[in-house]
C-alpha angles and dihedrals in degrees: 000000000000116000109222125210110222130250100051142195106204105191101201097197084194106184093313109148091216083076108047126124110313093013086052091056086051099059095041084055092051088044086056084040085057107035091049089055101049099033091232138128119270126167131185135204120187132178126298109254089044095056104098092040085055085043091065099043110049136028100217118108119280130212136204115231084224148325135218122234091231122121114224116291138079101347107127118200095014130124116243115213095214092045085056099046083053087056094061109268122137088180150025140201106228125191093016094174091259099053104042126180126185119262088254099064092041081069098040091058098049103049087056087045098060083049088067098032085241118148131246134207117178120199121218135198100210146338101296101050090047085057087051087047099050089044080069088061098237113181091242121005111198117207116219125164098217089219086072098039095119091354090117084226110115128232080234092075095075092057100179097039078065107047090039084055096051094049089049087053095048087047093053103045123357101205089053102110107223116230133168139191142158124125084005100159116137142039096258083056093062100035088059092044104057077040079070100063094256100131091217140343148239121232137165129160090032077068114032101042103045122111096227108037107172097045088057091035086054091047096058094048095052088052096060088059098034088056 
């Protein structure tokens, strides 16, 4: 299983065009370039079809968008956790608020995952469900209020939202990494954030989209070891 280093920057690339094939490899490129600079955690976790093309061209950890709770069989569409593991994935996001699953598949899913040493990040939409998630022992649960997911207001921005949800999780399950993400776009956005006690933090389009990637991505980075 991959070993992260704490604290983390997790780029979800979601169905951006801007990260599609060619301009995904670029990115993850940017993500190594940076994490290489700075000496910091950075995952990445493209889409689907594009894994195993990220896979050849960077070192850094890479991340399924999601992954279904299904064995092998007749399950069309669906994405298969040891095909993804084949691809070149070592993680996956699981629930992002726009792509929910029920509790009982959550569990479903980690339990097969730590079968396979393969890591696990659930997303959660607010502080109750983050205390349901940690309860199924993943290895990190992130904590978004979908009203703020590429909003460019940061979940910082609900200071004591964050701080009650990480204590919930650490309540819950001691060994659960807190994360948190939603509207996360700057490096004052990280840097309160890890202020907060999350121990990294989730971001897309403030990345993605940004005309200049690697200078915000640098400046994040150099956020999580300036805190």
């Amino acid at each position: 299983m991959v070993a992260l280093k704490y604290p983390v920057i997790i780029l979800n690339f979601k169905n951006y065009i801007q990260s599609v094939g060619d301009n995904g490899v670029k990115l993850a490129k940017i993500a190594e370039e940076v994490a290489k600079e700075v000496g910091v955690e950075i995952v990445v976790c493209p889409q689907t079809v594009d894994i195993r093309l990220i896979h050849q061209s960077v070192s850094i950890p890479i991340f399924a968008q999601h992954i279904d709770p299904n064995d092998s069989g007749s399950h069309t569409g669906n994405n298969l956790m040891e095909a993804i593991i084949q691809s070149g994935a070592s993680g996956t996001l699981i629930n992002h608020s726009e792509h929910q699953l029920r509790l009982s598949d959550i569990e479903k899913i980690i339990a097969k995952a730590k079968k396979s040493d393969f890591f696990t990040c659930i997303c959660a939409n607010n502080l109750q469900v983050s205390r349901a998630i940690s309860a199924l022992n993943p290895l990190a649960c992130a904590m978004e209020p979908p009203e703020l997911i590429g909003s460019g207001i940061s979940v910082t921005t609900k200071p004591d939202l964050v701080k009650q949800t990480i204590q919930a999780i650490k309540e819950t399950n001691v060994s659960v990494t807190p994360l948190v993400g939603a509207g996360v776009s700057t490096a004052k956005d990280v840097s309160e954030a890890l202020q907060l006690g999350a121990k990294g933090v989730l971001l897309a389009s403030g990345f993605v989209k940004a005309k200049e990637p690697k200078s915000v991505l640098l400046e994040m980075a150099n956020a999580m070891i300036e805190k």
